[in-house]
C-alpha positions in Angstrom: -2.1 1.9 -3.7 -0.6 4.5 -2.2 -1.6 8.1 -1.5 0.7 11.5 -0.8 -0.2 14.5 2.2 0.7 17.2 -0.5 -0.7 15.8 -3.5 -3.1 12.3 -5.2 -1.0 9.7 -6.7 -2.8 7.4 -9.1 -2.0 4.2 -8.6 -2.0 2.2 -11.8 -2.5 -1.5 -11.0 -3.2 -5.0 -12.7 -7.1 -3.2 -12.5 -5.9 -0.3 -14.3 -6.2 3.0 -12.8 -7.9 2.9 -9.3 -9.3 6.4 -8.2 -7.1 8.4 -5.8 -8.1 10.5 -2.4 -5.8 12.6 -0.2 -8.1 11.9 3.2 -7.3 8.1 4.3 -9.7 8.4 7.3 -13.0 8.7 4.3 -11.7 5.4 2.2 -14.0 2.8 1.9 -13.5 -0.2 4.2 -13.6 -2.4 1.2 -12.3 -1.8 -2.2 -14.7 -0.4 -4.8 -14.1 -2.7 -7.7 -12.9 -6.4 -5.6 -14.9 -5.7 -2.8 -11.7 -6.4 -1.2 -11.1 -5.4 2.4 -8.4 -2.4 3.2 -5.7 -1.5 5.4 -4.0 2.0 5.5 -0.1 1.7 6.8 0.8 4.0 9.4 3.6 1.7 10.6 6.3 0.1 8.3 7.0 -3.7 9.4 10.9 -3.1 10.2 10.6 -0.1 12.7 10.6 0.6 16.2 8.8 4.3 16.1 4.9 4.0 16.5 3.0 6.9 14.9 -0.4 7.3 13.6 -2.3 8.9 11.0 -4.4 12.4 12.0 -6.9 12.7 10.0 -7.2 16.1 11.3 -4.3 17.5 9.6 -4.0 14.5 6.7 -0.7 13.7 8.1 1.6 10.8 10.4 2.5 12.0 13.7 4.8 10.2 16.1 3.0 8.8 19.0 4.4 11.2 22.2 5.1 9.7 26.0 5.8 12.5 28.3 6.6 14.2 25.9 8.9 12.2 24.1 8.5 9.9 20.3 6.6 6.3 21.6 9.3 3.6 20.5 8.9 0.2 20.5 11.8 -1.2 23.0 12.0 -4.6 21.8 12.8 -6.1 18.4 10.8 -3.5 15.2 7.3 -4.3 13.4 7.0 -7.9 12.5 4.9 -6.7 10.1 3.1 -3.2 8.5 0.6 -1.7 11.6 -2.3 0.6 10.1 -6.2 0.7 10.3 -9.2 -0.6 8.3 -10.6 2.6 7.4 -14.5 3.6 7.9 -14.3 1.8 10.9 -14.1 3.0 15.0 -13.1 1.7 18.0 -14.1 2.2 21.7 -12.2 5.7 23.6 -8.9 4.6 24.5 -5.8 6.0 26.7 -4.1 8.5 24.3 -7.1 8.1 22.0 -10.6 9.8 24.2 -12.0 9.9 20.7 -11.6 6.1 19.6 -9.8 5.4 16.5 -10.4 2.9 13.5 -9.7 -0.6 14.0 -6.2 -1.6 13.7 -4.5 -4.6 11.4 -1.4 -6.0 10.7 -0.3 -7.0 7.7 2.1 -9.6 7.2 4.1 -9.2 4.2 7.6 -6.9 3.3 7.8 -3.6 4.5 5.7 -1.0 3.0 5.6 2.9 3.5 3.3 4.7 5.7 0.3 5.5 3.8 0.3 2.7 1.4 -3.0 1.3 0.6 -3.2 -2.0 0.7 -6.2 -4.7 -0.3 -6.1 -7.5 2.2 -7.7 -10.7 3.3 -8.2 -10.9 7.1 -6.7 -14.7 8.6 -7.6 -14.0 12.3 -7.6 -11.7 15.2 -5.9 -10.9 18.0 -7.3 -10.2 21.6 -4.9 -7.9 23.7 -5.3 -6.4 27.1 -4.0 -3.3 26.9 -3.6 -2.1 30.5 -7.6 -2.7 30.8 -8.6 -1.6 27.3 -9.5 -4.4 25.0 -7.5 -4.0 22.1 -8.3 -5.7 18.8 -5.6 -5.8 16.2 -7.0 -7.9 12.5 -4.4 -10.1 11.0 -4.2 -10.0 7.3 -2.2 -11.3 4.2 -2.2 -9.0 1.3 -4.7 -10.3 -1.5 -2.4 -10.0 -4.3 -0.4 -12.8 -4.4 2.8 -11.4 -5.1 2.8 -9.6 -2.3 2.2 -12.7 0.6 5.1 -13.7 2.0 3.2 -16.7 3.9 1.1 -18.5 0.7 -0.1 -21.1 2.3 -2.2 -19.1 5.0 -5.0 -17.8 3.8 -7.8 -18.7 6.9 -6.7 -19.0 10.5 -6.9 -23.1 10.5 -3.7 -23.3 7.4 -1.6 -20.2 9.2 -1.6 -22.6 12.5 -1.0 -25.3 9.9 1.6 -24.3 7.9 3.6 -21.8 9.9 2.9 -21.9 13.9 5.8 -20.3 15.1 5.2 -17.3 12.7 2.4 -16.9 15.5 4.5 -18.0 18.5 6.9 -15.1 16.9 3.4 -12.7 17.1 2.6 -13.6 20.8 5.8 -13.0 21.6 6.5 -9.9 20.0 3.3 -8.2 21.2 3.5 -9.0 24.9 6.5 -7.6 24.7 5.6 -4.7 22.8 4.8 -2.2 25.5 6.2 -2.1 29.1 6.0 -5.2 31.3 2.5 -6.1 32.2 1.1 -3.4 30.1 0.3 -5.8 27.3 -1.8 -9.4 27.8 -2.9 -11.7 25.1 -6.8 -12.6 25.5 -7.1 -14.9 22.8 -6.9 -15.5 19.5 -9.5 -15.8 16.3 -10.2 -17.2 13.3 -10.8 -15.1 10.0 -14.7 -15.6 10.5 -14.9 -13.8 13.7 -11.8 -11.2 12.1 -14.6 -10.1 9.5 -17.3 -10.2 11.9 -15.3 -7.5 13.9 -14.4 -5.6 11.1 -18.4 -5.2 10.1 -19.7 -4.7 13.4 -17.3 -1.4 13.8 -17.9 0.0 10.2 -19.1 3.5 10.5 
């Protein structure tokens, strides 16, 4: 599903025609007809420049350090960065307001403000220069879509593909400057969902 800043797409799907909205920031954490949980892409998987959705002007903005676009100096995305919207997190550096809770979904790249119906799989615990960060790993639901198959719960991703999250520990300690980002542990889908509910709006 996917929604333009200038005008509402409608998104014709194996449902049929799904409602559209122009405001990401006020769609339903969880899909209207499959109850399904969703992820708004801010972040192609394949790209090193971070950005965000504003929700005060309906558009993606480039992150900004000192003044210049927030890149990611280390290999791109390994997989599409957005949010679970109708959620909110804690005040954060860059974000004194708080912002929804962020996921990652593994699967191709998609464009920024695709909408995308996902199951969580687990979550990841960062440090983020003293600022808990909590970032929701996800497959998308529709099978043609998942590029890993056999991982739909925490327990088969370890299973069937543990470097995949070797590669994700890796990539996100890494991610920021040195020392700025620490993995605090890891979780299983349960706890994922439990996070997700606990900051719905």
């Amino acid at each position: 599903m996917r929604f333009s800043r200038a005008a509402c797409i409608l998104w014709v799907g194996g449902l049929g025609v799904v409602g559209c909205q122009s405001d990401y920031a006020q769609l339903p954490t969880f899909s209207a007809e499959r109850k399904l949980l969703q992820v708004v892409v801010e972040i192609p998987a394949g790209t090193n420049h971070e950005q965000v959705y504003d929700p005060a002007s309906r558009e993606f903005r480039r992150i900004q350090r000192a003044g210049q676009d927030r890149q990611v100096e280390f290999l791109p995305y390994p997989g599409n960065f957005g949010f679970i919207p109708g959620t909110h997190t804690a005040p954060a550096p860059g974000f004194p307001a708080g912002r929804p809770l962020g996921a990652l979904v593994l699967t191709e790249s998609q464009p920024a403000g695709t909408v995308l119906e996902v199951l969580p799989i687990g979550l990841l615990l960062l440090d983020a220069a003293g600022t808990l960060e909590q970032v929701v790993l996800t497959i998308p639901a529709r099978p043609s879509q998942q590029i890993l198959p056999q991982a739909t719960t925490w327990a088969e991703f370890l299973r069937h593909y543990p470097a995949a999250r070797e590669t994700l520990r890796l990539w996100f300690q890494h991610r920021g400057s040195p020392g700025e980002l620490r993995i605090v542990g890891w979780k299983d889908e349960k706890v994922a969902l439990q996070q997700v509910r606990a900051a719905m709006q």
